[in-house]
C-alpha positions in Angstrom: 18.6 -8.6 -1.9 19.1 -5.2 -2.0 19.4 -2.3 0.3 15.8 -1.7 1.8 14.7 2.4 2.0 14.5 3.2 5.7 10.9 4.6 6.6 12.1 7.9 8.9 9.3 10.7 7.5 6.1 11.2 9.2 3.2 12.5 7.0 -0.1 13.8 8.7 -2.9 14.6 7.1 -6.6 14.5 7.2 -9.4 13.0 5.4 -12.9 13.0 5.3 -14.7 10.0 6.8 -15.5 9.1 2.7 -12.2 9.1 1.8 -10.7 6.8 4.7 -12.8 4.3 3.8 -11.8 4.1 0.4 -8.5 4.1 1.0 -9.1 1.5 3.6 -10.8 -0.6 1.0 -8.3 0.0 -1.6 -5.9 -1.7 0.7 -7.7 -4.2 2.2 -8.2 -5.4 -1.7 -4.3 -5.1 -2.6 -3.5 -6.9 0.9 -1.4 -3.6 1.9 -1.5 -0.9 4.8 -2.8 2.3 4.8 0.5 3.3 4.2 1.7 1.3 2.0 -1.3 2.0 -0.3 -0.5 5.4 -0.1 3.4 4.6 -1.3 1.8 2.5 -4.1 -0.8 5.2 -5.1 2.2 7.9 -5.0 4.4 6.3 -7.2 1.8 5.2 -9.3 0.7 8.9 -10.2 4.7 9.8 -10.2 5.1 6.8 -13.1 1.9 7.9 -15.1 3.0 11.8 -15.2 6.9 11.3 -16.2 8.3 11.7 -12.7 11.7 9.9 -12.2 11.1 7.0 -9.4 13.5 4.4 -8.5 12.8 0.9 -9.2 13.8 -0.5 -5.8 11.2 2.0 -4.1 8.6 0.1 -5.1 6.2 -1.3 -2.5 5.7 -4.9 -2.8 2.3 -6.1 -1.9 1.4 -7.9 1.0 0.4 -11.8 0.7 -2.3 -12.8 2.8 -2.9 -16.0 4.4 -6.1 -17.5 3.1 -7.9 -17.9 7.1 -8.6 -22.3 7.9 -12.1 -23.0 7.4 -13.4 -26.1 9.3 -15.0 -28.8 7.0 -18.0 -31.0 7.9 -18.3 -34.7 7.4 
């Protein structure tokens, strides 16, 4: 495995109530964070318009237990 890319930067920022809740969906669909939707998005955009990006900074997408449903008999 290789050497993971330490998280130490703090962005803030502000949305309106419309966009939060796309973004929320957005990563609720991919399994991701906030955040890590936002890394994804980023380097997206960064790949699509010729900007350099690393290969190992790319966010891997979260797996998500499927939740135990109870079955009747």
């Amino acid at each position: 495995m290789g050497d993971i890319e330490r998280k130490t930067e703090t962005v803030n920022l502000r949305l309106s109530p419309r966009m939060k809740e796309l973004l929320r969906t957005a990563a609720e669909r991919e399994h991701r964070t906030l955040s890590n939707m936002i890394e994804a998005l980023v380097l997206d955009y960064c790949e699509s318009r010729g900007i350099a990006v690393a290969q190992d900074v790319r966010p891997a997408s979260r797996t998500r237990k499927k939740p135990v449903t109870a079955t009747r008999r």
